[in-house]
C-alpha positions in Angstrom: 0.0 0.0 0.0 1.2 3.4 -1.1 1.9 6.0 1.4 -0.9 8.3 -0.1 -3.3 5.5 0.2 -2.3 4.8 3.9 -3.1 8.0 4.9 -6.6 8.0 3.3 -7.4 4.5 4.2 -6.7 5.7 7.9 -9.6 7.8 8.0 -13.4 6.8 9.0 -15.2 7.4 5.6 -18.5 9.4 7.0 -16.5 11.4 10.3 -15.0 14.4 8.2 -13.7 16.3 11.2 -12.3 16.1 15.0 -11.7 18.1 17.7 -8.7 18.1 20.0 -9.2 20.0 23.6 -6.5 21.1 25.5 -6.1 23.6 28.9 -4.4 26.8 29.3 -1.8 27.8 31.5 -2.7 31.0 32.3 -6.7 31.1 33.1 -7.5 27.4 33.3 -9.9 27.8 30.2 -10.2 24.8 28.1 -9.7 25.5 24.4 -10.2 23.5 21.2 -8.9 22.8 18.0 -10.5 21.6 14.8 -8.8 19.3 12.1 -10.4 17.8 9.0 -10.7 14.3 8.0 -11.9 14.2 4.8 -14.2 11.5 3.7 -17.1 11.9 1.2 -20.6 12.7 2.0 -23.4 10.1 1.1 -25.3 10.0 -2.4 -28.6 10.1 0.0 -27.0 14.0 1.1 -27.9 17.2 0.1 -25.3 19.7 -2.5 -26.2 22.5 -0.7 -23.7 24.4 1.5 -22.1 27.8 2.5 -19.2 27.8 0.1 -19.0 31.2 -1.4 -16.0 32.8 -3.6 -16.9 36.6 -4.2 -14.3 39.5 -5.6 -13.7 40.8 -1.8 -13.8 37.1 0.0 -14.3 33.4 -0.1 -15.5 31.1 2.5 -14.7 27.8 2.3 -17.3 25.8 4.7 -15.4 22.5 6.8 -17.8 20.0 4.8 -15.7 21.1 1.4 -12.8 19.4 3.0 -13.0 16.1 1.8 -10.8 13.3 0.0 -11.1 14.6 -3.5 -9.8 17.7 -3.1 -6.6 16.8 -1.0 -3.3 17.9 -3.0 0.4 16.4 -2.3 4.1 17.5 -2.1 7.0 16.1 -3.5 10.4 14.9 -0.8 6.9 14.0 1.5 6.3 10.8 3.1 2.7 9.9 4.3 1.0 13.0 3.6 -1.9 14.7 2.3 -2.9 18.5 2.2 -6.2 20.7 2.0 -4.8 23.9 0.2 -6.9 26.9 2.1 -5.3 29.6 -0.2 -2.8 30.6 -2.3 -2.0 33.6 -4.3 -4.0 34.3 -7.4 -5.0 37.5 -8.8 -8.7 38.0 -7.3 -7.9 35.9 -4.3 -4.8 35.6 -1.8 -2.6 38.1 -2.9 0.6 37.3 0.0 0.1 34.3 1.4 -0.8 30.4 1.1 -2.6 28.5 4.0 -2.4 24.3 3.7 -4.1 21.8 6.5 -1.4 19.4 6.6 -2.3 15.4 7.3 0.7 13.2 8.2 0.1 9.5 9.3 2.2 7.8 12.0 6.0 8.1 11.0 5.3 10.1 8.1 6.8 13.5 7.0 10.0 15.4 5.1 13.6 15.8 5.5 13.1 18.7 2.3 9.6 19.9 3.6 10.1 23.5 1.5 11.6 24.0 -1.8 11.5 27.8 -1.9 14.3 29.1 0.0 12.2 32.4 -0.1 9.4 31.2 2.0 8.6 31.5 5.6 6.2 30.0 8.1 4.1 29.3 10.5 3.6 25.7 11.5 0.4 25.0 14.0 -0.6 21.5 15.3 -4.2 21.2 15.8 -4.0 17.1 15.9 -1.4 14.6 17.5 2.0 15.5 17.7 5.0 16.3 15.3 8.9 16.1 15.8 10.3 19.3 14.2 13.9 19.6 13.8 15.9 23.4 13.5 18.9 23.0 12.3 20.2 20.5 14.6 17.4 21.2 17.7 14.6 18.9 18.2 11.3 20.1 19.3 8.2 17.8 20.5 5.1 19.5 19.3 1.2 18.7 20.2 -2.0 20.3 19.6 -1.7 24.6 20.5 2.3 24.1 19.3 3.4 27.0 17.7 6.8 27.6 15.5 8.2 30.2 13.5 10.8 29.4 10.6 12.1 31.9 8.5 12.5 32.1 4.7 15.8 29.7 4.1 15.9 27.7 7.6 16.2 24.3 7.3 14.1 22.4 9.3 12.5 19.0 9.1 9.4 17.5 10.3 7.9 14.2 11.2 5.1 12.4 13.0 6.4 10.8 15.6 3.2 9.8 17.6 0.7 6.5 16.6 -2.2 8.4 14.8 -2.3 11.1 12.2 -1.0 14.4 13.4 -2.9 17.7 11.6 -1.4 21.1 11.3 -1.7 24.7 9.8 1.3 25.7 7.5 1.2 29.6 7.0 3.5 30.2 4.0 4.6 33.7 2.8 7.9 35.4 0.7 9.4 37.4 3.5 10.1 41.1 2.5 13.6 41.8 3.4 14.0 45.8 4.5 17.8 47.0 4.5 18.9 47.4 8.1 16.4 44.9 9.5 17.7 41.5 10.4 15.9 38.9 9.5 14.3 37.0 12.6 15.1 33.8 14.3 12.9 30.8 14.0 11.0 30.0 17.5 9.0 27.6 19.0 6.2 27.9 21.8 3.0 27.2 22.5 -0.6 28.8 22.7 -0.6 27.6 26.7 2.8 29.9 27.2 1.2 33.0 25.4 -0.8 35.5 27.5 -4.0 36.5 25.6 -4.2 40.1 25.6 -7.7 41.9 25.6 -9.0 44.6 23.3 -9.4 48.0 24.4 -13.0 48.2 26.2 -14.1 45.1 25.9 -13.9 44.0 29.4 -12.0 40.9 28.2 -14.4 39.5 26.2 -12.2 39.8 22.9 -9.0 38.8 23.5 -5.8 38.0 21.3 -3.1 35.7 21.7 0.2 37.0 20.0 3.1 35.3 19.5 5.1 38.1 17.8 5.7 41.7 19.4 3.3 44.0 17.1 6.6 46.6 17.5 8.9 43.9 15.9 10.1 45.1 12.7 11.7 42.3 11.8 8.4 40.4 11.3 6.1 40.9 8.2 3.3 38.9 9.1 1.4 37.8 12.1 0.0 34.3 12.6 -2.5 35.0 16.1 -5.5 33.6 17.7 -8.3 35.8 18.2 -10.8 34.6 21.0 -14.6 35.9 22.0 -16.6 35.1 24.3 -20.3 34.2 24.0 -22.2 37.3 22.7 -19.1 38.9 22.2 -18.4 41.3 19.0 -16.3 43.7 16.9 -18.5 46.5 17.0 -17.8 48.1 13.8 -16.6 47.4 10.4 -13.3 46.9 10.1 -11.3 48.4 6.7 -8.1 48.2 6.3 -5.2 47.3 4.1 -4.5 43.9 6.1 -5.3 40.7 3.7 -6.2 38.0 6.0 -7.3 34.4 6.3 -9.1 33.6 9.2 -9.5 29.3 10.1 -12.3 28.7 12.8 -10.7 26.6 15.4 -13.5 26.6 18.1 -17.5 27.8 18.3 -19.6 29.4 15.5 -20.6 33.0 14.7 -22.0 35.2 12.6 -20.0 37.2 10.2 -20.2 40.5 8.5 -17.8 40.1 5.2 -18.5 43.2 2.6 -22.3 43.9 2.9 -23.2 39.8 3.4 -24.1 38.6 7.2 -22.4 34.7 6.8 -22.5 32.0 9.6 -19.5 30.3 10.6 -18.5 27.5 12.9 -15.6 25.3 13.3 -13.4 24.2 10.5 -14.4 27.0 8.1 -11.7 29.0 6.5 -12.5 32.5 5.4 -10.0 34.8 3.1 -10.7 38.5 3.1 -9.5 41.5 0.7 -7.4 44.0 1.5 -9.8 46.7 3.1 -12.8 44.0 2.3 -15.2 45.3 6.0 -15.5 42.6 8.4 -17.1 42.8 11.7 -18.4 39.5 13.5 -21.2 38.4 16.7 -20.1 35.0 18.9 -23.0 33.3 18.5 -22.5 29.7 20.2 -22.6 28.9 23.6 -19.0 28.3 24.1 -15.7 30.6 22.7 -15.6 31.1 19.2 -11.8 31.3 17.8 -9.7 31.7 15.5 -5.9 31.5 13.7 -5.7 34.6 12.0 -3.4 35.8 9.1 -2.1 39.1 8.0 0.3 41.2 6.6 2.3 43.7 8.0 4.9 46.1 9.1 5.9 46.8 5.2 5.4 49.4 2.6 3.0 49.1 0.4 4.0 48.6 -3.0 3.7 50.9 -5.9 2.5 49.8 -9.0 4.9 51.0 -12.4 2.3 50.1 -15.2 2.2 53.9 -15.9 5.6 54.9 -16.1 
């Protein structure tokens, strides 16, 4: 059996998701994390669903994650991969997003080809060996690293059941006078979330960069509401982002649509595309958030 067909063969045919729970350090709160699992739904099943692609977003619903849209990678062992974005005129513009899938002992001693790249890697499912340089690091579900473009690293599944992760990929924009920063690993428990002005708390952000680091041009977080909890006003601004629902469900204001969410959706926004959102479920509603920053914006030369 093929290592492609291991993977898939792993997985219950009709269960196209799991979540993973885990406790924080700092409040106690228990937290979860949603991974898909492909599978296909049944012939008896309705088409309809909440996948939309519009100029100024997509949303790409959990139940779209299924076998028969997985992609692969070569210098890969074991894996599979649902591609969440990637740059193309009209959709992301800086950035590609993958859910990763590697089954026990699986994974790559030549994980990325483009020595331009760097990333975020974020386990939401089992656990993962990632070697830096010569440093090992064990990490499970909340694990959180930082590799910048041209590190080698290498990454395997060390555990006895398919480990899932995010892998936040972008072409770092090197500034004269600004040193490149170091690759770092941590862990969502370790990171004090840190609460919006006014809010009492009930919107709070978990940042594993400083905001005043120059050295960074993008920021992988996790934004967290409580029930009821909202962003009370449209936000526009030149930040593209990607936004993966790891916990709860909400409603959310994209451009001038009102679109529910829950766990395992992925939604990419526009540059200045308005968002605003309501926590809607009874528990927290969470996400891993993408965006740009800390860089010029570029000027186009089409006129001369």
């Amino acid at each position: 059996m093929s290592d492609d067909v291991a993977v898939q063969a792993s997985q219950p045919p009709t269960h196209p998701s799991t979540m993973t729970t885990t406790t924080t350090k700092e409040s106690d709160m228990t937290t979860a994390y949603y991974a898909p699992r492909g599978g296909l739904p049944g012939q008896d099943e309705l088409l309809t669903d909440r996948a939309m692609f519009t100029e100024a977003y997509a949303v790409i619903p959990r139940g779209t994650m299924r076998d028969i849209v997985t992609s692969y990678l070569p210098h890969w062992d074991g894996m599979r991969m649902w591609i969440l974005a990637r740059p193309l005129s009209g959709f992301a513009e800086t950035f590609s997003q993958y859910v990763v899938e590697v089954a026990p002992g699986g994974g790559s001693d030549r994980p990325e080809t483009d020595r331009r790249a760097e990333a975020v890697l974020f386990v939401v499912e089992g656990e993962l060996q990632l070697t830096i340089g010569e440093e090992a690091h064990r990490l499970e579900p909340g694990g959180y690293a930082y590799l910048p473009a041209a590190q080698q690293w290498t990454v395997r599944n060390t555990g006895d059941a398919p480990a899932r992760f995010h892998w936040v990929r972008k072409a770092y924009e090197a500034v004269e006078g600004v040193e490149i920063p170091p690759a770092f690993v941590t862990d969502e428990r370790e990171v004090t979330p840190i609460p919006m002005p006014d809010t009492d708390g009930r919107w709070v952000t978990s940042r594993f960069v400083d905001p005043a680091d120059m050295r960074h041009d993008m920021h992988v977080n996790i934004v967290t509401f409580q029930p009821g909890a909202v962003i009370p006003f449209p936000e526009t601004h030149v930040m593209e982002h990607g936004l993966y629902v790891l916990e709860g469900k909400a409603v959310y204001r994209l451009n001038q649509d009102w679109v529910e969410v829950q766990e395992g959706d992925f939604m990419w926004l526009r540059a200045f595309c308005p968002q605003a959102c309501y926590a809607g479920g009874p528990g927290l509603f969470r996400y891993l958030l993408y965006k740009d920053v800390n860089r010029h914006v570029g000027l186009s030369r089409q006129f001369g």
